[in-house]
Chimera marker file (.cmm) of the C-alpha trace (Angstrom):
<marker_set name="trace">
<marker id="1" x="14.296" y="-8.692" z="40.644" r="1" g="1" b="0" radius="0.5"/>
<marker id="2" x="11.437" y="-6.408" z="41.389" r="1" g="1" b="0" radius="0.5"/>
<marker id="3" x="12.845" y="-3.660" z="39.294" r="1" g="1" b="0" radius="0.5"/>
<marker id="4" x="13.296" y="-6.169" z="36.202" r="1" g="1" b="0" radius="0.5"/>
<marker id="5" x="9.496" y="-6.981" z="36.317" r="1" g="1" b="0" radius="0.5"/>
<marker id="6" x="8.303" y="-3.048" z="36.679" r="1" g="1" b="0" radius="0.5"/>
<marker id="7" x="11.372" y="-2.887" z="33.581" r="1" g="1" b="0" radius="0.5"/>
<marker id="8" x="8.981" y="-5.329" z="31.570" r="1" g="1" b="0" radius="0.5"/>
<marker id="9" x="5.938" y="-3.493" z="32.780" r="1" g="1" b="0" radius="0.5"/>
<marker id="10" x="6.876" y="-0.133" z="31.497" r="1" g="1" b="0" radius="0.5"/>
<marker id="11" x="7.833" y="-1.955" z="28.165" r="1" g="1" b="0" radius="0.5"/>
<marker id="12" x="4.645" y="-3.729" z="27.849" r="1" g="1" b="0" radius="0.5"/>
<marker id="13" x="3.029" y="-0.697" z="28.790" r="1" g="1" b="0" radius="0.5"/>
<marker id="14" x="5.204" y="2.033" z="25.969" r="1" g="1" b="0" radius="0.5"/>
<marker id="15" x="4.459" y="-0.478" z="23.467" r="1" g="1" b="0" radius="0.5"/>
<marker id="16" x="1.005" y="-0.448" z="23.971" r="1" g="1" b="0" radius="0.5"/>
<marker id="17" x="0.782" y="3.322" z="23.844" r="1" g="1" b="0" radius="0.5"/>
<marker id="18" x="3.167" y="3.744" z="20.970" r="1" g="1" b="0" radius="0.5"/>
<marker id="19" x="0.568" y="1.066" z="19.247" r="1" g="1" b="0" radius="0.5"/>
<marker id="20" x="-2.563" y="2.228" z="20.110" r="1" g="1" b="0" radius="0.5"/>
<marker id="21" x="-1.066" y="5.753" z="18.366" r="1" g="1" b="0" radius="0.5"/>
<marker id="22" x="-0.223" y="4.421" z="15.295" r="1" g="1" b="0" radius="0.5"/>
<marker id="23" x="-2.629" y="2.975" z="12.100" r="1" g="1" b="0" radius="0.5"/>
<marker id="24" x="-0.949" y="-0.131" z="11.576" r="1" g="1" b="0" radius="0.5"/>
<marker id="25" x="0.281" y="-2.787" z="13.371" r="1" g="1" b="0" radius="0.5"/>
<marker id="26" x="3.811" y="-2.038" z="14.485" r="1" g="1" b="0" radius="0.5"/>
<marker id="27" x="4.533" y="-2.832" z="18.131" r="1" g="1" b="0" radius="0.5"/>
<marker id="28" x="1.777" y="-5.019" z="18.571" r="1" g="1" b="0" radius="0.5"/>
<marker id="29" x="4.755" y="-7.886" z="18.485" r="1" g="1" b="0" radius="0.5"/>
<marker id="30" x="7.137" y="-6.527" z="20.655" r="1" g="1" b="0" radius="0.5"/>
<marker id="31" x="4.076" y="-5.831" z="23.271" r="1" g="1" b="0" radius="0.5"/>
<marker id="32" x="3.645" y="-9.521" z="23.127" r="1" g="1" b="0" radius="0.5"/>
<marker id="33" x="7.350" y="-10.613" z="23.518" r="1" g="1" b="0" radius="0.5"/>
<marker id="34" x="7.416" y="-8.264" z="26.503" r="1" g="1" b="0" radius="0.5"/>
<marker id="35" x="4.143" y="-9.384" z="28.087" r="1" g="1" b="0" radius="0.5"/>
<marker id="36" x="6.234" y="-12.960" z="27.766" r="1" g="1" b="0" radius="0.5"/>
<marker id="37" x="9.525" y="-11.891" z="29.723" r="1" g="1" b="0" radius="0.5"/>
<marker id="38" x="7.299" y="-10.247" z="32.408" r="1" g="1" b="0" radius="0.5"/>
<marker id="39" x="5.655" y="-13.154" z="33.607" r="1" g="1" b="0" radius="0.5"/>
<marker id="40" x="9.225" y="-15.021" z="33.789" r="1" g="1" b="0" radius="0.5"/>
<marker id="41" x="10.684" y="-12.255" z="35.437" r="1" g="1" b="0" radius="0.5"/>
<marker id="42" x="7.500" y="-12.868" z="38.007" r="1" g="1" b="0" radius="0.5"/>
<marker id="43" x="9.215" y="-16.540" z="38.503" r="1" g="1" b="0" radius="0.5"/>
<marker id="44" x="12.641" y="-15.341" z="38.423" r="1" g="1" b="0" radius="0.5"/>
<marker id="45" x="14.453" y="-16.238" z="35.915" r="1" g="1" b="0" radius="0.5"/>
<marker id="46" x="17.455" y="-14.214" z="35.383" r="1" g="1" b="0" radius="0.5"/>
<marker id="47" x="17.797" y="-11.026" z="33.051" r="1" g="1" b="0" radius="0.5"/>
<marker id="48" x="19.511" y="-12.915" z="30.426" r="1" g="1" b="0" radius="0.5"/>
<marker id="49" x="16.692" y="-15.418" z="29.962" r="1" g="1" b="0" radius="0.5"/>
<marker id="50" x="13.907" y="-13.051" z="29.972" r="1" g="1" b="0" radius="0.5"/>
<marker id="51" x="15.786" y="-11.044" z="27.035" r="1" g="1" b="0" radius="0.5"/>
<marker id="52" x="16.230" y="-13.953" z="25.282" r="1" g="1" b="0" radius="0.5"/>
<marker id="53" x="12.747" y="-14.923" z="25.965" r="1" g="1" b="0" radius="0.5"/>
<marker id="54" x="11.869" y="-11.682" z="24.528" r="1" g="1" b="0" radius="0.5"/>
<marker id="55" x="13.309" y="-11.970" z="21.466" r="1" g="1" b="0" radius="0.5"/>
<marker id="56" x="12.091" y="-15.512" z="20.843" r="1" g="1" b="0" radius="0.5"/>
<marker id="57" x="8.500" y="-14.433" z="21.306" r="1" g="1" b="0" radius="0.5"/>
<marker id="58" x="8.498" y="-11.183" z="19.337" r="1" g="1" b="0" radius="0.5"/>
<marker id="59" x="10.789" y="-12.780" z="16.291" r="1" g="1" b="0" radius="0.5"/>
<marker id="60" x="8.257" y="-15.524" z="16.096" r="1" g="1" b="0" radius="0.5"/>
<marker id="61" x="4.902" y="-13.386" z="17.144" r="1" g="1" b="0" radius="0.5"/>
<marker id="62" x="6.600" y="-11.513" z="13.526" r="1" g="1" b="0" radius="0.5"/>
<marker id="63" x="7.164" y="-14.582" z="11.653" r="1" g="1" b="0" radius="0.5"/>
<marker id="64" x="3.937" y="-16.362" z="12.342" r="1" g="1" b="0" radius="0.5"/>
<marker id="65" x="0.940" y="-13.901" z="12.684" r="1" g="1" b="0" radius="0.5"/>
<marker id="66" x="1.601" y="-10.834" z="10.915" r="1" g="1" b="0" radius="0.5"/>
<marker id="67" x="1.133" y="-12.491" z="7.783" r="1" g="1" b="0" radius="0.5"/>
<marker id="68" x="-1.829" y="-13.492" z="8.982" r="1" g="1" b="0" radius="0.5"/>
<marker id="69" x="-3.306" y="-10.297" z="10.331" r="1" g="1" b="0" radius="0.5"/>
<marker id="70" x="-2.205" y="-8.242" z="7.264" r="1" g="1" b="0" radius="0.5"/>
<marker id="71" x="-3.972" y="-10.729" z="5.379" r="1" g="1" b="0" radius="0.5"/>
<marker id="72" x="-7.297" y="-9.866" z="6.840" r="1" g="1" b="0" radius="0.5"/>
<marker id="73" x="-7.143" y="-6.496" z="7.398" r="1" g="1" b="0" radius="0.5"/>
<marker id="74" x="-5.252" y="-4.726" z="4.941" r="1" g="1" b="0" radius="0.5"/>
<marker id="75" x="-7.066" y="-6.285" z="2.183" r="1" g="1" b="0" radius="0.5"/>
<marker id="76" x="-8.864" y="-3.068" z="1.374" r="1" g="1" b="0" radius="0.5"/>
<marker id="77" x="-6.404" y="-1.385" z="-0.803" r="1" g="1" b="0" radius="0.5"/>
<marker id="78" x="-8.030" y="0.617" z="-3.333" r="1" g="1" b="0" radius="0.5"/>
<marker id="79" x="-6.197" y="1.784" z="-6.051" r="1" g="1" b="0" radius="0.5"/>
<marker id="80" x="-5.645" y="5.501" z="-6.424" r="1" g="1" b="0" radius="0.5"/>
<marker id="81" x="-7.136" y="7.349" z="-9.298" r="1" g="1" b="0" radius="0.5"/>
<marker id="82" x="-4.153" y="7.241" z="-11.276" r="1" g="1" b="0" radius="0.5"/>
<marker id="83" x="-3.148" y="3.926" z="-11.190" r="1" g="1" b="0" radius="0.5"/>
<marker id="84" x="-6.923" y="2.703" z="-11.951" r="1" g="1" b="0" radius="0.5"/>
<marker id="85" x="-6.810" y="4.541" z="-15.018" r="1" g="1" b="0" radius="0.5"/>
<marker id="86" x="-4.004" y="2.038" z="-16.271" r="1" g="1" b="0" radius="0.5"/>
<marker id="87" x="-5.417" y="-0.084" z="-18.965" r="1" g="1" b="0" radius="0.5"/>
<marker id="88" x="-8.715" y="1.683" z="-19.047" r="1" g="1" b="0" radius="0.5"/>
<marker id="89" x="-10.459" y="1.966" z="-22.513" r="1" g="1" b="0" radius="0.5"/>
<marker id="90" x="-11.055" y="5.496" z="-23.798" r="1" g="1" b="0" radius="0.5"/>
<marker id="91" x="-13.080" y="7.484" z="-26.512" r="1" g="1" b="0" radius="0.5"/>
<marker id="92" x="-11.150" y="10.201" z="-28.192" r="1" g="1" b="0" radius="0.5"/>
<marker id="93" x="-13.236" y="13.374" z="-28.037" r="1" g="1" b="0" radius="0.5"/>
<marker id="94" x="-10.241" y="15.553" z="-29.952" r="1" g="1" b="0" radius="0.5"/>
<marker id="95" x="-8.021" y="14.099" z="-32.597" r="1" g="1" b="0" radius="0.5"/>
<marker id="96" x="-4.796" y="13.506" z="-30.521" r="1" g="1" b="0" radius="0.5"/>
<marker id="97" x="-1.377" y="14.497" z="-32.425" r="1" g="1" b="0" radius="0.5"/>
<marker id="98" x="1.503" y="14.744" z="-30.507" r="1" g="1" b="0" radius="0.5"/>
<marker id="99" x="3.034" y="16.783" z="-33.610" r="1" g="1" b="0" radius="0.5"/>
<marker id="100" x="0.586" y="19.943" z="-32.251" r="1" g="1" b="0" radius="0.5"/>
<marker id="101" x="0.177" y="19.133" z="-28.724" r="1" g="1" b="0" radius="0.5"/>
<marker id="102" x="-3.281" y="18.676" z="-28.840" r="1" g="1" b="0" radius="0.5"/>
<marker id="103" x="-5.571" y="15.806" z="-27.739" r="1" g="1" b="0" radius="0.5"/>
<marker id="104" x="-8.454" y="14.661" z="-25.540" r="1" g="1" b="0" radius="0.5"/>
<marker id="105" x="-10.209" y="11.327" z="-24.428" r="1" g="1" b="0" radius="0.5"/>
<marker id="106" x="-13.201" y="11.069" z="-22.722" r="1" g="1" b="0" radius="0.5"/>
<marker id="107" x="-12.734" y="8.178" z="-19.184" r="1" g="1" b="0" radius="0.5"/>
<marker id="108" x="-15.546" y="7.467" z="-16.937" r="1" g="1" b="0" radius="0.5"/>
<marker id="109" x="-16.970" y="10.544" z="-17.739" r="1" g="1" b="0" radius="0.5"/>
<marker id="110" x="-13.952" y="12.869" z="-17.501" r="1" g="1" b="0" radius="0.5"/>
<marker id="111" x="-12.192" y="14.338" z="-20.135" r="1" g="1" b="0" radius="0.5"/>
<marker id="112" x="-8.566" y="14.184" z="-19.844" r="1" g="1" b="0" radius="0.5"/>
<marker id="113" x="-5.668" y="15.670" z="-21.957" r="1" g="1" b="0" radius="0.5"/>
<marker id="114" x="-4.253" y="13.219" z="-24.191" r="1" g="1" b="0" radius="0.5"/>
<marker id="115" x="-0.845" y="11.762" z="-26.161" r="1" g="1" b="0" radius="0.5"/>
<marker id="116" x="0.120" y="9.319" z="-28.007" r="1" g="1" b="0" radius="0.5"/>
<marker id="117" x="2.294" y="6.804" z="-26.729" r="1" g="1" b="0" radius="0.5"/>
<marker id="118" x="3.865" y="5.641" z="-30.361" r="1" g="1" b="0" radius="0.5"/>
<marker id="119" x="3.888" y="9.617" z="-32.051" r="1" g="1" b="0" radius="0.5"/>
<marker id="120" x="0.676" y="8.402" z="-34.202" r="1" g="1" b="0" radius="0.5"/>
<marker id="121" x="-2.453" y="10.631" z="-34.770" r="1" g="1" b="0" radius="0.5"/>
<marker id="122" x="-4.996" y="9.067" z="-33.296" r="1" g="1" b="0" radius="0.5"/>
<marker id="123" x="-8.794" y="10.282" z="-34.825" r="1" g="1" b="0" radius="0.5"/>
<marker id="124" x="-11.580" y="11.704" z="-32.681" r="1" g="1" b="0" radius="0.5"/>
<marker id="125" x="-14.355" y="9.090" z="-31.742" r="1" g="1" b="0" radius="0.5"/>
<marker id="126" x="-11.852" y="5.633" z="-32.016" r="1" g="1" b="0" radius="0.5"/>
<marker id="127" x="-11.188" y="3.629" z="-29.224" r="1" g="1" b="0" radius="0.5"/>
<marker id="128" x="-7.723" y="3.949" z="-27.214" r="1" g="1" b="0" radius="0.5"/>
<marker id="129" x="-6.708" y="1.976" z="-24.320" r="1" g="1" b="0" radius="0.5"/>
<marker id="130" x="-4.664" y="4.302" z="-21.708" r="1" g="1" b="0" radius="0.5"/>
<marker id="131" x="-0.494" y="3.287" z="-21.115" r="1" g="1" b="0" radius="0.5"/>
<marker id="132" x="0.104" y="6.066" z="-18.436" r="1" g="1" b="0" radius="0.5"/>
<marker id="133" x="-0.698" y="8.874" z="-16.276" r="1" g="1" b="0" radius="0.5"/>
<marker id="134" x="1.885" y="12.221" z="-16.210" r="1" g="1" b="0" radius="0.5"/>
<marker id="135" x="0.646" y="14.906" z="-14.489" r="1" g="1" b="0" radius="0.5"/>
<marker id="136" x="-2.892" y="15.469" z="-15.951" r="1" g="1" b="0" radius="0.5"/>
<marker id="137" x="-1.967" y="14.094" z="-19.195" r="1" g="1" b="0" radius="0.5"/>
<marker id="138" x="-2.865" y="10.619" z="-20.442" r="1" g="1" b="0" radius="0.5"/>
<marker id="139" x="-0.548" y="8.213" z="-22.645" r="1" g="1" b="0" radius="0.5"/>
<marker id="140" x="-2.544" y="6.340" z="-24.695" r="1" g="1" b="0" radius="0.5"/>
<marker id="141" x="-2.316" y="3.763" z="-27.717" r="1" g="1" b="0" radius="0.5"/>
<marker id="142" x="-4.538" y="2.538" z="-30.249" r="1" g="1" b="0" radius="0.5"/>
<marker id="143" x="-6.496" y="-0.521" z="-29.941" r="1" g="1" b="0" radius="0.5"/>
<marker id="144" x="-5.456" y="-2.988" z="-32.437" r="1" g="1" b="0" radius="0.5"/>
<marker id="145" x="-9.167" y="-3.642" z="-33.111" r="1" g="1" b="0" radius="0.5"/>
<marker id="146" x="-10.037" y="0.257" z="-33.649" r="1" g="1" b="0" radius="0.5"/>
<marker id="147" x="-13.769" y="0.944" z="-33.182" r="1" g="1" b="0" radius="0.5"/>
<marker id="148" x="-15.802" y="4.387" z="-33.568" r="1" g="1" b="0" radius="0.5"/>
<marker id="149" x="-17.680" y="4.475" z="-30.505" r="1" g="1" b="0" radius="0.5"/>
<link id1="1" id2="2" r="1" g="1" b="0" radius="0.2"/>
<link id1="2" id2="3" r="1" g="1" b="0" radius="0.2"/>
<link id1="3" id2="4" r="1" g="1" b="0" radius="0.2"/>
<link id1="4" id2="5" r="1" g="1" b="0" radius="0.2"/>
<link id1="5" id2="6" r="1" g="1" b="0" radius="0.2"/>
<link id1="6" id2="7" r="1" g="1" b="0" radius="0.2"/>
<link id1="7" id2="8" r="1" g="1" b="0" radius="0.2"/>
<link id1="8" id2="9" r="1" g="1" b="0" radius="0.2"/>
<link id1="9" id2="10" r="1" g="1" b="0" radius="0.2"/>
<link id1="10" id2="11" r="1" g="1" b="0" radius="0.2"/>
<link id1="11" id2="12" r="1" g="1" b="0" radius="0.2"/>
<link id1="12" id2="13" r="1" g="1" b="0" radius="0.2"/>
<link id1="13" id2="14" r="1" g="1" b="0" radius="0.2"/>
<link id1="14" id2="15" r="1" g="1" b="0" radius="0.2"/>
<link id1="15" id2="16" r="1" g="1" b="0" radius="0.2"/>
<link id1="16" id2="17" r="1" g="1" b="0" radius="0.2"/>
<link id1="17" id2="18" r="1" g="1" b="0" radius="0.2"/>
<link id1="18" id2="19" r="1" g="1" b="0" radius="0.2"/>
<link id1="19" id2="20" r="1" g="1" b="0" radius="0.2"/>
<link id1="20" id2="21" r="1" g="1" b="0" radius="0.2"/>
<link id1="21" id2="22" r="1" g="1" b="0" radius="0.2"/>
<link id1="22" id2="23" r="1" g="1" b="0" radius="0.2"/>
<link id1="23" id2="24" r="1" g="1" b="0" radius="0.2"/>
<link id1="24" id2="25" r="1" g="1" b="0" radius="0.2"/>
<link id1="25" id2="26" r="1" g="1" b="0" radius="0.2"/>
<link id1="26" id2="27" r="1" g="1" b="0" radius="0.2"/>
<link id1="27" id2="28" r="1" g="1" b="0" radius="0.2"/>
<link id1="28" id2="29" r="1" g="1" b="0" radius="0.2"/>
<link id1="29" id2="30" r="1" g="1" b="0" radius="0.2"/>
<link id1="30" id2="31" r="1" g="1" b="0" radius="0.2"/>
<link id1="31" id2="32" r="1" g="1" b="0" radius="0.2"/>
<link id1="32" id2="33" r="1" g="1" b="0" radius="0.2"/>
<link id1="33" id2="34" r="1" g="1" b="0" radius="0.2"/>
<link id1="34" id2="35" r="1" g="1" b="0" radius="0.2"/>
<link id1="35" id2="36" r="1" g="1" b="0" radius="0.2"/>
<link id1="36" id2="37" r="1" g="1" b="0" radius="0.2"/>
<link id1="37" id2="38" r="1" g="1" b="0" radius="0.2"/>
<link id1="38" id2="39" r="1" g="1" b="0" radius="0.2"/>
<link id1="39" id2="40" r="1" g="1" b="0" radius="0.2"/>
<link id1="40" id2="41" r="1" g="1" b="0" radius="0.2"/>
<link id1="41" id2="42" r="1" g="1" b="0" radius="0.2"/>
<link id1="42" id2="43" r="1" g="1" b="0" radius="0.2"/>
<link id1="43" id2="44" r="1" g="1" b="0" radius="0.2"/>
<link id1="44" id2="45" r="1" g="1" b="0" radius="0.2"/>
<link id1="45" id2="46" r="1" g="1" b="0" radius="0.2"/>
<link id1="46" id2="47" r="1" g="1" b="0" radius="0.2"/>
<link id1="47" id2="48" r="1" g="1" b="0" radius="0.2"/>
<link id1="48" id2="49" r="1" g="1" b="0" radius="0.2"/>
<link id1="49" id2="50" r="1" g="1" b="0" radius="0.2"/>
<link id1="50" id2="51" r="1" g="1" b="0" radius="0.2"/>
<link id1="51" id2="52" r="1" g="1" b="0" radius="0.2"/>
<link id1="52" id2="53" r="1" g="1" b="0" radius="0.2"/>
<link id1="53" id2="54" r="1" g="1" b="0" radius="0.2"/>
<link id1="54" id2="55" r="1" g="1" b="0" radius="0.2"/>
<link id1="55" id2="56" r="1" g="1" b="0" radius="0.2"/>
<link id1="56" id2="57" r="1" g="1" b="0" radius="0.2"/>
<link id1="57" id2="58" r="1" g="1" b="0" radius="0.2"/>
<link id1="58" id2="59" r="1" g="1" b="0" radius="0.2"/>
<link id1="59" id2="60" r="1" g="1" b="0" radius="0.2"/>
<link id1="60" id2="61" r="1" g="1" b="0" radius="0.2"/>
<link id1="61" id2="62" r="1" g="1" b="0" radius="0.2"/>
<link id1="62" id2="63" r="1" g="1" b="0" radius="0.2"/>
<link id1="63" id2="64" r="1" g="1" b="0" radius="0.2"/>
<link id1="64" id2="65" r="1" g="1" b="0" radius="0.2"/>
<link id1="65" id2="66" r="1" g="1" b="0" radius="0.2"/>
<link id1="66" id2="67" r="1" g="1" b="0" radius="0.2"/>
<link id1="67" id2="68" r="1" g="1" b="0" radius="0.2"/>
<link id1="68" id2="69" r="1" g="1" b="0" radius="0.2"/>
<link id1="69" id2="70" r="1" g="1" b="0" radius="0.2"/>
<link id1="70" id2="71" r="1" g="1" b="0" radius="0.2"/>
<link id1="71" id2="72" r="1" g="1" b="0" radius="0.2"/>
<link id1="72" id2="73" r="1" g="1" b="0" radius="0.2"/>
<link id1="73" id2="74" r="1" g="1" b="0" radius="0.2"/>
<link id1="74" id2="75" r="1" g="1" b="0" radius="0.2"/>
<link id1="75" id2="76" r="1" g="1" b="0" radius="0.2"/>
<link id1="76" id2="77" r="1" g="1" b="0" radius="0.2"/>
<link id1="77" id2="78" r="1" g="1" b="0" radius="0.2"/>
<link id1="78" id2="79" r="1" g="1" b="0" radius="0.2"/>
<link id1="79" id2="80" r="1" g="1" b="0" radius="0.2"/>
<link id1="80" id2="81" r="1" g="1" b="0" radius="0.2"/>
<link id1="81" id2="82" r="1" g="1" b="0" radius="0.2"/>
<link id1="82" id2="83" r="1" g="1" b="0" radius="0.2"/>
<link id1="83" id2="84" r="1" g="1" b="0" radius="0.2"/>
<link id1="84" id2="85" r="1" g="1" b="0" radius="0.2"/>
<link id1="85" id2="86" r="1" g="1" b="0" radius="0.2"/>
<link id1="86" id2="87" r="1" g="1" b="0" radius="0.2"/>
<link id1="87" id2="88" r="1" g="1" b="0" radius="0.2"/>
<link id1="88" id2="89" r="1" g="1" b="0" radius="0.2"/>
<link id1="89" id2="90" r="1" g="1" b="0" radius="0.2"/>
<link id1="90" id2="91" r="1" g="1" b="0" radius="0.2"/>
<link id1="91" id2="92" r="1" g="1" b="0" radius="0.2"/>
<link id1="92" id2="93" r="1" g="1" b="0" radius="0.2"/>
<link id1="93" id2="94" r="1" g="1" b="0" radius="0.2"/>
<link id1="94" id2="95" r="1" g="1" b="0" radius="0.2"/>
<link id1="95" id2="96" r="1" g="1" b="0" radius="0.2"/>
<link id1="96" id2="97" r="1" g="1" b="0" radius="0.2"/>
<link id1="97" id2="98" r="1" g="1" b="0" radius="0.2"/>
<link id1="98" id2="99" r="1" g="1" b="0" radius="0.2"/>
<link id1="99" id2="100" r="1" g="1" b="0" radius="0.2"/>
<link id1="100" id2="101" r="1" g="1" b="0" radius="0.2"/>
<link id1="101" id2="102" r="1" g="1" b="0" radius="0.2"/>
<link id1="102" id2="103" r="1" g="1" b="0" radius="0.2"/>
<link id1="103" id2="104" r="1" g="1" b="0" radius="0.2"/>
<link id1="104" id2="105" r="1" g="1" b="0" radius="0.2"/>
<link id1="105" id2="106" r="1" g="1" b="0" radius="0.2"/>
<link id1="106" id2="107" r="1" g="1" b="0" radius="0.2"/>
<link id1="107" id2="108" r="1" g="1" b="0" radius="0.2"/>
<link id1="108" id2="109" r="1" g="1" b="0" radius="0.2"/>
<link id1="109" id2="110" r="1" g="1" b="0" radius="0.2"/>
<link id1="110" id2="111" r="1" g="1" b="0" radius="0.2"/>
<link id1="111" id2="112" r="1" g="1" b="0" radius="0.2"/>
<link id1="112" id2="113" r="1" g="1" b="0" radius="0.2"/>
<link id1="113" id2="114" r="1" g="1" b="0" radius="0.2"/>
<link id1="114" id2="115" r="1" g="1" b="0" radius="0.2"/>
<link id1="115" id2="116" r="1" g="1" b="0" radius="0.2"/>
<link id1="116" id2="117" r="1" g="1" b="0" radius="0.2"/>
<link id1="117" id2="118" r="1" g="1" b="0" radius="0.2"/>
<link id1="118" id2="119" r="1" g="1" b="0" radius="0.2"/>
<link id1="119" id2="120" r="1" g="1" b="0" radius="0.2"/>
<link id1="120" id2="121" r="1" g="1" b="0" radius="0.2"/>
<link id1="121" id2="122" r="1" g="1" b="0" radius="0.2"/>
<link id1="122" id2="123" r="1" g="1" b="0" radius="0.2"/>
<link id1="123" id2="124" r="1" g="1" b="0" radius="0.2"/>
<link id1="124" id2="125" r="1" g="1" b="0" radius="0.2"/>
<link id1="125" id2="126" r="1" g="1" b="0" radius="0.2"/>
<link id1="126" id2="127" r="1" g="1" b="0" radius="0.2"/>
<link id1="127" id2="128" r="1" g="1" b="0" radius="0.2"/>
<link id1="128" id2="129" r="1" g="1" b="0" radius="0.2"/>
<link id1="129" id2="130" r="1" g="1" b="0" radius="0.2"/>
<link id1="130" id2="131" r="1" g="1" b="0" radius="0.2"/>
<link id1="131" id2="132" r="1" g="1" b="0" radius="0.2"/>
<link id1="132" id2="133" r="1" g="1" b="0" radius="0.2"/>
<link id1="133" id2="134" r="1" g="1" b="0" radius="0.2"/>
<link id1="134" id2="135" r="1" g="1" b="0" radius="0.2"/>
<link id1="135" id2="136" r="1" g="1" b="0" radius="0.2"/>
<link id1="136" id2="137" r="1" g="1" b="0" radius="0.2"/>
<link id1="137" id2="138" r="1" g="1" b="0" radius="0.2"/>
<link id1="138" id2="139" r="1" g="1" b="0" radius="0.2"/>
<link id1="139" id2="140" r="1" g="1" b="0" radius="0.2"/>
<link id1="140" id2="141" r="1" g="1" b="0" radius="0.2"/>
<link id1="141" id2="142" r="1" g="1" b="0" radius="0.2"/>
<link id1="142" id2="143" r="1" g="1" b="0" radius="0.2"/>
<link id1="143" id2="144" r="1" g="1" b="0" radius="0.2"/>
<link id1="144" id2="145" r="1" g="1" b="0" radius="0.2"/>
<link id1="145" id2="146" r="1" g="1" b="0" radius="0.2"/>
<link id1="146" id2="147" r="1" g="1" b="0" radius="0.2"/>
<link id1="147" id2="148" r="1" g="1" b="0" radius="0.2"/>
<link id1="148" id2="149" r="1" g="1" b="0" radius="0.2"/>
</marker_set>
């Protein structure tokens, strides 16, 4: 029995490390389950209870808080600059024409490389609203509502 309780303890104690070593929460669960089966294994119960009780506690530890604790702390996501370009408005500084490869729009400042997503030329100074991101190129398309900026 005593070596089934220093079994648990080494356990409790890898997952810990392996935990504290990593960003997110990983083992957190399976540091629980095992915390659980050690105190059994202090009362005795046999091996094949203690596993079981092991896998109870960590399945459920998984099913019922780490929802929970993602919820309120990995709610800081910020998106990348790429993917915050995506439906950003844009003033073309160059008359974009795919024809010529040539193009530019002016985003938060920066001017980016530019093409149009439906082959049209687009005029310097309207408004376009940016599709996607390839390399350091941006797919754009006209604004239905066209403005000069």
């Amino acid at each position: 029995m005593d070596k089934l309780i220093f079994l648990w303890l080494i356990l409790l104690i890898a997952f810990i490390v392996i935990e504290a070593a990593t960003v997110n929460l990983t083992t957190i669960w399976f540091a629980g389950g095992a915390l659980v089966a050690l105190v059994f294994s202090l009362f005795g119960v046999s091996i094949f209870w203690q596993v079981a009780i092991f896998l109870v506690v960590t399945a459920l530890l998984l099913i019922f808080t780490k929802p929970i604790v993602q919820r309120h702390f990995n709610n800081k996501l910020t998106a990348t600059n790429i993917q915050a370009m995506m439906g950003k408005q844009a003033i073309v500084t160059e008359t974009i024409d795919n024809v010529y490869e040539k193009g530019a729009v002016q985003v938060d400042g920066l001017t980016w490389t530019a093409r149009s997503v439906d082959q049209q030329t687009i005029s310097e100074g309207m408004v376009i609203e940016v599709v996607d991101v390839k390399g350091v190129t941006l797919y754009v398309k006209s604004k239905s509502n066209n403005e000069s900026a």
